[in-house]
C-alpha positions as a printed Julia matrix, in Angstrom:
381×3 Matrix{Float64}:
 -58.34  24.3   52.88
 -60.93  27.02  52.16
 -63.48  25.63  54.65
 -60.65  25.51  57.49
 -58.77  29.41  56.75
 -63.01  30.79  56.66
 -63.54  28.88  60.07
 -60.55  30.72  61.53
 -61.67  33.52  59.92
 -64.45  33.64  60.93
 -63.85  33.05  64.72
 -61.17  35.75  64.81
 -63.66  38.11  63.28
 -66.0   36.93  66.61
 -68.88  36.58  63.95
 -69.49  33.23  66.2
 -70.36  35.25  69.06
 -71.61  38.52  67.59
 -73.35  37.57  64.81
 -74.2   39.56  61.72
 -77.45  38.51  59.45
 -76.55  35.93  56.96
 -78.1   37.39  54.77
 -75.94  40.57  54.67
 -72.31  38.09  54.58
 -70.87  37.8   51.24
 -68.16  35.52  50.33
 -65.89  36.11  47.33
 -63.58  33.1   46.11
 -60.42  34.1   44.07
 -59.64  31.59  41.33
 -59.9   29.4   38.88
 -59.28  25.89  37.62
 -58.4   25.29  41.51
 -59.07  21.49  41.44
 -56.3   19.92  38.21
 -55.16  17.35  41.09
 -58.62  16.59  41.91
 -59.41  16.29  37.88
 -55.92  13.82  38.27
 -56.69  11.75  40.92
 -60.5   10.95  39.48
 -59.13   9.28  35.93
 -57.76   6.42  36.96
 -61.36   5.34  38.05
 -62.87   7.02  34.96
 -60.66   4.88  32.13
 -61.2    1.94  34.38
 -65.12   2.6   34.49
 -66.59   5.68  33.23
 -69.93   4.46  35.22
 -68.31   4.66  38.73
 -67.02   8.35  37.99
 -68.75   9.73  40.96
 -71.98  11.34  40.03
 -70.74  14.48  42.41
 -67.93  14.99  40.22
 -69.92  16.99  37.93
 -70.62  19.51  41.13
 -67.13  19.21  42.7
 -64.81  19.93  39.72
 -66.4   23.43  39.4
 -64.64  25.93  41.22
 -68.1   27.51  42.9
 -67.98  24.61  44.77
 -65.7   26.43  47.44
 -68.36  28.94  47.37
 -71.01  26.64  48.07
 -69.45  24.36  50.63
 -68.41  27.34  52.67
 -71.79  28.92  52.49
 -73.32  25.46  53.39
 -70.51  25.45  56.64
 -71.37  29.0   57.54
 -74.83  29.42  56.9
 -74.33  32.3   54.6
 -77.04  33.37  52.44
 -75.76  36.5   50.52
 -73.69  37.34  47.35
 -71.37  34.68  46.93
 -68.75  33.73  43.69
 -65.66  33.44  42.24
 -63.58  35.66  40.32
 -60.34  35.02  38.36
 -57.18  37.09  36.86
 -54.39  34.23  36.79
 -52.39  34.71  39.48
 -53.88  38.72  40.52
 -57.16  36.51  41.74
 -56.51  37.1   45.43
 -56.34  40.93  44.44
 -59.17  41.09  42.06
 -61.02  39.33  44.93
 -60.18  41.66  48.21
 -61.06  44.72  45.21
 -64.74  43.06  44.6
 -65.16  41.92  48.24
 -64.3   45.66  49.21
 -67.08  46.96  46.57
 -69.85  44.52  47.9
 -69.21  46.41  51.24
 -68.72  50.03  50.18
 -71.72  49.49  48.04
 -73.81  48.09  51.22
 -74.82  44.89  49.57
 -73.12  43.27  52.48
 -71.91  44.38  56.07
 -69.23  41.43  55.68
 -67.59  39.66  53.63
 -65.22  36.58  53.37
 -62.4   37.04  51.04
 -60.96  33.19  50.61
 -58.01  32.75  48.72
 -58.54  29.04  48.1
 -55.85  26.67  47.81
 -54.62  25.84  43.89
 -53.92  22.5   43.83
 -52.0   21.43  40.21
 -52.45  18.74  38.27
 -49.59  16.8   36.99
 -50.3   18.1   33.52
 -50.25  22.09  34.62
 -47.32  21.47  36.4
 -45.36  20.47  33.64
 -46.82  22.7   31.16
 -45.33  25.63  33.72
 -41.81  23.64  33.53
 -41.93  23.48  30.06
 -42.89  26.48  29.71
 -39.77  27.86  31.76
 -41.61  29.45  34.31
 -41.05  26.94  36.8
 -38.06  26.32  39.03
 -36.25  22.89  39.37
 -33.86  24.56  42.63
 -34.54  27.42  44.75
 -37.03  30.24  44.86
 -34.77  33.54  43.81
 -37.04  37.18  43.38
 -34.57  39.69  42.54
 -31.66  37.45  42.08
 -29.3   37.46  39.2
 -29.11  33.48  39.56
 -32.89  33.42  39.38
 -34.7   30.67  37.18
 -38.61  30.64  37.82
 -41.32  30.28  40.62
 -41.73  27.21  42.79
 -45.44  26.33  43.64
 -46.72  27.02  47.03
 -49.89  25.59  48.51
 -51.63  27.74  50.56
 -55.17  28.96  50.73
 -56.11  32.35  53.4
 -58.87  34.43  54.08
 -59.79  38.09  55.15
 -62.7   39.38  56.71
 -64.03  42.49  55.39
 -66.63  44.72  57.56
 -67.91  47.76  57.5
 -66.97  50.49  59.93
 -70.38  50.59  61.03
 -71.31  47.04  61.26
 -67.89  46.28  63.23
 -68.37  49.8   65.7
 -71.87  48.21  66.38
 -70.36  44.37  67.1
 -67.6   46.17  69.02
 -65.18  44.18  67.2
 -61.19  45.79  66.72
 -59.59  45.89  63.32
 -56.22  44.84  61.9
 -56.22  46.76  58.71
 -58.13  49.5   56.41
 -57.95  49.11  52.48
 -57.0   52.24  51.33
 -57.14  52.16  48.15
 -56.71  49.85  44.86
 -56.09  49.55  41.24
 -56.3   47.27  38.33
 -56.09  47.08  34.36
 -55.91  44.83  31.16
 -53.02  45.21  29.06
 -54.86  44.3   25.74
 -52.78  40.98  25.06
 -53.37  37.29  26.47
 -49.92  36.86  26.85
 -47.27  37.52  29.76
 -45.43  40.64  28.74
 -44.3   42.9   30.89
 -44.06  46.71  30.48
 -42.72  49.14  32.59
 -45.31  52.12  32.05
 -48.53  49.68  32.53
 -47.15  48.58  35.95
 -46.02  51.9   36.66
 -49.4   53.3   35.6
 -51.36  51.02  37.87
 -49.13  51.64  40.68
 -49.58  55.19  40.87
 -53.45  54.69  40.2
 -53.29  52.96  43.47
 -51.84  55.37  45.46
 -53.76  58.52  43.88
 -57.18  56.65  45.02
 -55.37  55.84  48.76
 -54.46  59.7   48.32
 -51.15  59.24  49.33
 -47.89  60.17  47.86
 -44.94  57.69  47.11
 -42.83  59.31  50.05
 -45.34  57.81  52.68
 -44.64  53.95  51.23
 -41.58  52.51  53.2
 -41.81  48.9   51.96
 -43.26  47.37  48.52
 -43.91  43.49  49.02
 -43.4   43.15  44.74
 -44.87  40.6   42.92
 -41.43  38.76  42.11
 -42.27  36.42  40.09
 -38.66  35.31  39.34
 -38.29  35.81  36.12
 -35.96  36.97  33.91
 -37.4   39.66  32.26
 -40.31  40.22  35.28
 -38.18  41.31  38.04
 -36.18  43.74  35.8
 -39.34  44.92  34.44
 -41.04  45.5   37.87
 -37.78  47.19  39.44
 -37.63  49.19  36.5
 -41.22  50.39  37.29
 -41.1   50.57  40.86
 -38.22  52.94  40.74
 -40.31  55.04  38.35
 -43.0   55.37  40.81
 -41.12  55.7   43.64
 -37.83  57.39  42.4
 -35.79  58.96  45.25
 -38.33  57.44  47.79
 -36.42  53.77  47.65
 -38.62  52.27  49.59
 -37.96  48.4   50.35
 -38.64  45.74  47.92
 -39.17  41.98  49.4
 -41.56  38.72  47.74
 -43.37  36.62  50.07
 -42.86  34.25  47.3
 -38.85  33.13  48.62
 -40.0   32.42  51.8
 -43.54  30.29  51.0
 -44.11  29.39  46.83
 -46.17  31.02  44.08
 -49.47  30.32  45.94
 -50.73  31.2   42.45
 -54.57  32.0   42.87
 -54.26  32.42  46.62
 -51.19  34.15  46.02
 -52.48  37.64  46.92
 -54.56  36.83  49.58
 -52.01  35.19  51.78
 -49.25  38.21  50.83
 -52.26  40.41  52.46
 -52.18  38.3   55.28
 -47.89  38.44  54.95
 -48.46  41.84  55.09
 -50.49  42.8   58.01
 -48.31  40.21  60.11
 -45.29  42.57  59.0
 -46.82  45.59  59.51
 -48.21  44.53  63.46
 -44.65  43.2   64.48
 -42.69  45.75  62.75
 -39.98  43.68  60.87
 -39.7   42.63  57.1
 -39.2   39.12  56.47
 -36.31  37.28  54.58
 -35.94  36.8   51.41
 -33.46  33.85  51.45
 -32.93  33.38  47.94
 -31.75  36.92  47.28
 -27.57  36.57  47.55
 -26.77  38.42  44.5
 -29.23  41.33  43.99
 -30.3   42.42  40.04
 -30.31  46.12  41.03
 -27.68  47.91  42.86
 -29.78  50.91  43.25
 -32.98  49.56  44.8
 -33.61  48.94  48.65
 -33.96  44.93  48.45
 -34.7   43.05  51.88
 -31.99  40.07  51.58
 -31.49  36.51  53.22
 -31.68  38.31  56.69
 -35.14  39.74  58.47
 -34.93  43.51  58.78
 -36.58  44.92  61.84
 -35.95  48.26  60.66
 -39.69  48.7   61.29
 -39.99  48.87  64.32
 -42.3   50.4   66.57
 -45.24  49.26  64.83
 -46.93  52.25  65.97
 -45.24  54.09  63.1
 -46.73  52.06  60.29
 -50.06  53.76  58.94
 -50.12  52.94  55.61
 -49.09  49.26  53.58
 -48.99  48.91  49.58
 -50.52  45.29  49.91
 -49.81  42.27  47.44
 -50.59  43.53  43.9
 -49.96  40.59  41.15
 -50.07  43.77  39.07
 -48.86  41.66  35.82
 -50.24  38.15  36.99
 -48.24  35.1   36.66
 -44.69  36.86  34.77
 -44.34  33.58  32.97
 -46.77  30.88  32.58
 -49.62  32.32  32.88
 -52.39  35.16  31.06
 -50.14  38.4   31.83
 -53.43  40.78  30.96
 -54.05  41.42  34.48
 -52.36  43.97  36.53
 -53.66  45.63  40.3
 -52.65  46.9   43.23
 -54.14  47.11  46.92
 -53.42  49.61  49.45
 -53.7   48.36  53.34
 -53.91  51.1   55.64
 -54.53  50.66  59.83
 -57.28  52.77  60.09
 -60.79  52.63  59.02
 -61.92  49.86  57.27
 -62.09  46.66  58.81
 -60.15  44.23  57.95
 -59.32  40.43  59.85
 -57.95  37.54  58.56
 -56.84  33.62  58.5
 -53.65  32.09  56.8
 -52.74  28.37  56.48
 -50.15  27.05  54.69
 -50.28  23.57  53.39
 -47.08  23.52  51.36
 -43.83  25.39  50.9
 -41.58  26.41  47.65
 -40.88  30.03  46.32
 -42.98  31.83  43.79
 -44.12  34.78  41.99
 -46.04  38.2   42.56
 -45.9   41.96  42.4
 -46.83  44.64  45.13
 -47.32  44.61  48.81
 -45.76  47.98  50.83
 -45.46  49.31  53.85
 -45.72  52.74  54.41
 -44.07  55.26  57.87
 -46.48  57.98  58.1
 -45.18  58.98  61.66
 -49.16  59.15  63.4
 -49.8   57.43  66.24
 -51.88  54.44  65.18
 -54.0   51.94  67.32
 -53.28  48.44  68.6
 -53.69  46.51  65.57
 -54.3   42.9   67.74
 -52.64  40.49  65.16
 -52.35  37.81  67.85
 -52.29  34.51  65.87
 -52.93  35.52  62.4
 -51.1   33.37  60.71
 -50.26  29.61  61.3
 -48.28  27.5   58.95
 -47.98  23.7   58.26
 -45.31  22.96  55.93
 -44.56  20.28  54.01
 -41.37  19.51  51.94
């Protein structure tokens, strides 16, 4: 899945045709422990004959193997590894791929939310754990129970301004601005002021005040306590603003590692067309007071022209339940400036879990954004 959403990346970044060094093309992976169903599906063959484990196992069960295969594909020679922070890892990945180009250690860089593919084992450990869902996906619902998996995998292309100016290459997006923080525990507990902290971190380094954010794409990770806590924090932050809340997660799974790369991706396909999508689950909202999008799309968007700004996917308090809750961050997409394309494939559907993408009026005139086919989905039941 990671070698096919770089491919696409990487021909809708037209890096085929106007090349860029390889030696100045990073690629950052977000995750870890990506391959538990790979792990499954080799034991069989191991108890039956530990000498006909394949001898590649050893290289494939590491998670840098995503790095390497796609390097191998794309003949990149740079910086190149994985990072992880639960379910934050697509975040904590667009932040380092961002600082490998601001730094100039790369003109480009491949942000790849790979594809988390559970073993039987982690899967149940989530269920038992009561993080997991056995019905629907339900963010901000007062019948919510838990996340259900989604497989997915995406991936953006970051560029320079120069380095894209010189390919003559257009751009969807521009990171504005980010955030991120431990919470000193290894455990999922959420807090209002950390979340609330790291939110407003994020928009003090996109210099931009809550008034200009018009939608919040939360982290939802359908828990109990979670999605009180995050309303609870987003209203803090936001107060008389009330911008709109949504989760990717009801309408595709807890992509879990890939999680906030494809919510980017969710994002920048809401903010071109102008429209929030549904949130299907959501019947009987938690909060009276906050600005929830429900079972229904809301183009309330729309033109696109007047979107500048876009809080993007922020697993600000990573995986609510089920998961190490130590991580929390926060992205800011913007339209202008930094370049930003990208590549979404979705291999599986359920509902999930997340904190943090937003949309943001600002009223300027912006430029054509060219989000033609940015994101294609195959879904499975």
């Amino acid at each position: 899945a990671a070698v096919v959403v770089a491919l696409e990346g990487w021909e809708r970044a037209a890096l085929h045709r106007r090349a860029v060094a390889s030696d100045r093309v990073g690629i950052v992976v977000a995750g870890h422990n990506l391959g538990g169903r790979y792990a499954d599906d080799v034991q069989p063959r191991y108890e039956t004959s530990p000498v006909h484990l394949p001898a590649r196992y050893a290289l494939h069960f590491l998670d840098t193997d995503h790095v390497g295969t796609v390097s191998e594909v794309l003949g990149v020679t740079s910086e190149g590894y994985t990072v992880g922070g639960a379910s934050a890892s697509g975040n904590v990945a667009i932040i380092n791929g961002v600082r490998l180009v601001t730094s100039g250690a790369v003109d480009v860089c491949l942000v790849l939310g790979a594809l988390t593919d559970l073993s039987g084992m982690e899967r149940q450990s989530f269920y038992n754990l009561g993080a997991m869902a056995t019905t629907t996906c339900r963010p901000f619902d007062v019948d919510r129970e838990g996340f259900v998996p989604g497989q997915a995998a995406a991936c953006l292309v970051l560029e320079s301004p120069e380095s894209a100016a010189e390919r003559g290459v257009p751009a969807l997006g521009h990171i504005a601005g980010y955030a991120q923080r431990l919470d000193a525990t290894r455990l999922a507990e959420p807090s209002v002021a950390a979340e609330a902290t790291v939110m407003a971190a994020a928009l003090r380094h996109a210099r931009l005040t809550p008034d200009r954010v018009g939608y919040v794409n939360t982290h939802g990770t359908v828990s109990r306590i979670g999605d009180e806590t995050e309303v609870r924090a987003i209203r803090e932050v936001f107060g008389a603003a009330r911008p709109w809340l949504n989760s990717t997660k009801g309408l595709v799974g807890h992509c879990l590692c890939a999680a906030g790369v494809v919510e980017a991706v969710a994002t920048l396909v809401q903010l071109r067309h102008g429209f929030l999508h549904a949130n299907a689950g959501l019947t009987r909202p938690l909060d009276d007071t906050s600005r929830f999008v429900g079972p229904a799309e809301e183009p309330g968007l729309h033109p696109p022209a007047r979107l500048r700004h876009c809080l993007a996917e922020a697993g600000r308090h990573v995986l609510r339940l089920g998961a190490p809750g130590h991580f929390r961050e926060q992205t800011i997409l913007s339209q202008e400036g930094f370049r930003l394309r990208t590549a979404d494939r979705t291999f599986g559907q359920v509902g999930g879990e997340r904190r943090g993408i937003g949309v943001v009026p600002a009223g300027e005139k912006v430029g054509e954004l060219g989000l033609d086919r940015i994101a294609r989905h195959r879904v499975h039941d």
